[in-house]
C-alpha positions as CSV (number, residue, x, y, z in Angstrom):
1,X,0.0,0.0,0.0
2,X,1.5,3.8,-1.0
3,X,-0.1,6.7,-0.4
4,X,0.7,9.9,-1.2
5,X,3.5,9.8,2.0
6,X,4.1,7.0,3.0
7,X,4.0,3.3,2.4
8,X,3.5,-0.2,4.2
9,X,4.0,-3.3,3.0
10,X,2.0,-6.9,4.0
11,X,3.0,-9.8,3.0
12,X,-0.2,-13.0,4.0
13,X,1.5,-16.0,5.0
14,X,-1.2,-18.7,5.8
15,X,1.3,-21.5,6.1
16,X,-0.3,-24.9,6.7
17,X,-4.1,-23.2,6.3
18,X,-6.0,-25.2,3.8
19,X,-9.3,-24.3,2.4
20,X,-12.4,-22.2,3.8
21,X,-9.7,-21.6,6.9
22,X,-7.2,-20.3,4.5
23,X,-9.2,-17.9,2.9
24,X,-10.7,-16.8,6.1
25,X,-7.1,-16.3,7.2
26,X,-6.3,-13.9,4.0
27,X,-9.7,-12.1,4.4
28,X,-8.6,-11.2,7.9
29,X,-5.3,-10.4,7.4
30,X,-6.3,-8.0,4.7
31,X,-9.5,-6.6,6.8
32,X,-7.5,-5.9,9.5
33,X,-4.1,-4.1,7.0
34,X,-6.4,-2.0,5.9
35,X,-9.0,-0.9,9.2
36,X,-8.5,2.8,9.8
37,X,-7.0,3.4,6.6
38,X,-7.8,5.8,4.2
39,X,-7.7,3.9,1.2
40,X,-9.2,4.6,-2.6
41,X,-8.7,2.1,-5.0
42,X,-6.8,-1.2,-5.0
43,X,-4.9,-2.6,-7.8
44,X,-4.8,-6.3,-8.4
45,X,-2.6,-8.5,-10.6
46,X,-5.4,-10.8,-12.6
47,X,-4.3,-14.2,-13.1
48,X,-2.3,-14.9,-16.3
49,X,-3.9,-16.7,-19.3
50,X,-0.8,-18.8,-19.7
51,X,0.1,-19.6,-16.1
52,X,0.0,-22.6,-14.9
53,X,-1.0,-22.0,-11.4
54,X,-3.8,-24.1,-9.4
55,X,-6.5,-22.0,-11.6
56,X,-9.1,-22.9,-8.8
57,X,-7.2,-21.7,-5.5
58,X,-6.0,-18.7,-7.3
59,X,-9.6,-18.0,-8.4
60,X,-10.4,-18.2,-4.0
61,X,-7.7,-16.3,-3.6
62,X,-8.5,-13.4,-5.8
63,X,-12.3,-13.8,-5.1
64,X,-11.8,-13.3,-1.4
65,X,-9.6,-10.1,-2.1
66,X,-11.8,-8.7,-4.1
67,X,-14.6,-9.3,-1.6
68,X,-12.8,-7.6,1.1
69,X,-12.4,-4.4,-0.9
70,X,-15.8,-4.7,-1.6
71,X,-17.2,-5.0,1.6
72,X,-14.4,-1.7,2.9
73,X,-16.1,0.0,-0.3
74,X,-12.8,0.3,-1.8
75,X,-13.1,0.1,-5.8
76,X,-10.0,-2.0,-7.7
77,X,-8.9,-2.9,-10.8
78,X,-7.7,-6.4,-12.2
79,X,-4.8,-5.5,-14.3
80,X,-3.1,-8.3,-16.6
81,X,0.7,-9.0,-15.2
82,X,2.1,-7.7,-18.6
83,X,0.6,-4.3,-17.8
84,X,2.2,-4.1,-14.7
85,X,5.2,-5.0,-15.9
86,X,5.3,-3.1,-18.6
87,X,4.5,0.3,-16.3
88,X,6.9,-0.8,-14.2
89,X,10.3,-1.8,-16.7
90,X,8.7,-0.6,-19.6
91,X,8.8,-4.2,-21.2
92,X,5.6,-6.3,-20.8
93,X,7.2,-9.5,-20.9
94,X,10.0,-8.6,-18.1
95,X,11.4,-11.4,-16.0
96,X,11.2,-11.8,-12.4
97,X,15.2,-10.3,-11.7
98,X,14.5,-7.1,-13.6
99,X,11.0,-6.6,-11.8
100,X,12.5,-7.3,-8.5
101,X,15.5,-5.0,-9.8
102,X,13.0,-2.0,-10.9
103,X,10.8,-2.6,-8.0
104,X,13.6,-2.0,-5.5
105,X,14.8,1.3,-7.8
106,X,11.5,2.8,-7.2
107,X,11.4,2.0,-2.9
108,X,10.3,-1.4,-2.6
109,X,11.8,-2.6,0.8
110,X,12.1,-6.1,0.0
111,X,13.5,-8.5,-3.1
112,X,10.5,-11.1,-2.2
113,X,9.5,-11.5,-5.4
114,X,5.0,-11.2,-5.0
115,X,6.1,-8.0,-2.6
116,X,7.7,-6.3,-5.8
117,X,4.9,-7.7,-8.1
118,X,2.8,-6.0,-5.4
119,X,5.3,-2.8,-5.3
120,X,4.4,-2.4,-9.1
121,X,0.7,-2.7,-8.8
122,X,0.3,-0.5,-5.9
123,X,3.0,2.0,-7.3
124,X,0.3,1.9,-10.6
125,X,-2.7,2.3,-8.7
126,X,-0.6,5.6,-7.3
127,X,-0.3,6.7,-11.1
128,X,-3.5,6.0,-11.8
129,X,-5.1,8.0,-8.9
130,X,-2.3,10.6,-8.2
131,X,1.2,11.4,-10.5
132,X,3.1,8.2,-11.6
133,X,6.3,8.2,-9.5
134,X,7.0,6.4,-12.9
135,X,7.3,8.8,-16.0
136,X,8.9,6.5,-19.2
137,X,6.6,6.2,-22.2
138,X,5.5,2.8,-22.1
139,X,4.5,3.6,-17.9
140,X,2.7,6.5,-19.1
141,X,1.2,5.0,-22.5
142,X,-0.1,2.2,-19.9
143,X,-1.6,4.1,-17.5
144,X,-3.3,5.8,-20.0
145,X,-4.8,3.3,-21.7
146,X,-6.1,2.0,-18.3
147,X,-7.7,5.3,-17.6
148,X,-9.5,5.1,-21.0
149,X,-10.6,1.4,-20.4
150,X,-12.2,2.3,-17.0
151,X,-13.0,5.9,-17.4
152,X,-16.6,5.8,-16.1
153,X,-16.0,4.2,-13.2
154,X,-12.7,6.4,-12.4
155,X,-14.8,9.4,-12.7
156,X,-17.9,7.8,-10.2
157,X,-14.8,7.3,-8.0
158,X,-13.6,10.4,-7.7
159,X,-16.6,11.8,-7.5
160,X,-17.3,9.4,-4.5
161,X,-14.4,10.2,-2.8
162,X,-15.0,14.4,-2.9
């Protein structure tokens, strides 16, 4: 999470947890990050078309984040993972040593590879909302095209949040 001065990181750990007890571990753990904070939009990293993840957990996964903003009435976006990338290194097929690399250029605190991924989306959601700390072309051309894809509900956020 980055706001406009300052910036916390939160990395969910469930360990062992498995099933209906995992996810209501990552709901709380996110509920209670974000209690008494003033938050505006989330940014999430949608699953890749190509991965080859467990489709079905991630699906959980995501579906319980997504809840959680909902029910803090904080709006977010699903961005694909070449987006993010591409904002962030300015090549939408980046590996994982140049995003860690990039992530930790622009303040990320850790080389754990899903807290730069994270880094990159929250430092988008920034430039989407506020002024990209990221000012290349390609970061720039993305956000962008972003704000074009999801004008109308950008502009019923903002006017929200007034």
């Amino acid at each position: 999470m980055i706001g406009s001065n300052s910036h916390e990181v939160l990395n969910i750990k469930p360990r062992t947890l498995k099933g209906c007890l995992r996810l209501q571990y990552i709901h709380q753990e996110l509920k209670d990050f974000i209690d008494n904070k003033l938050v505006y939009m989330g940014v999430i990293e949608a699953p890749s078309y190509g991965s080859v993840h467990k489709e079905f957990i991630l699906g959980e996964v995501l579906g319980v984040i997504k809840l959680t903003l909902i029910q803090k009435d904080i709006f977010s976006l699903s961005i694909p993972p070449t987006q993010i990338k591409k904002f962030l290194t300015s090549k939408g097929h980046a590996g994982k040593d140049l995003m860690i690399q990039k992530a930790q250029e622009f303040g990320c605190p850790s080389s754990q590879e899903d807290i730069c991924d994270s880094w990159a989306a929250a430092l988008l959601c920034k430039g989407i909302l506020l002024t990209s700390p990221i000012t290349t072309r390609p970061a720039l051309e993305t956000i962008k095209s972003i704000k074009t894809k999801y004008k109308t509900d950008l502009v019923k956020l903002l006017n929200k949040k007034t």
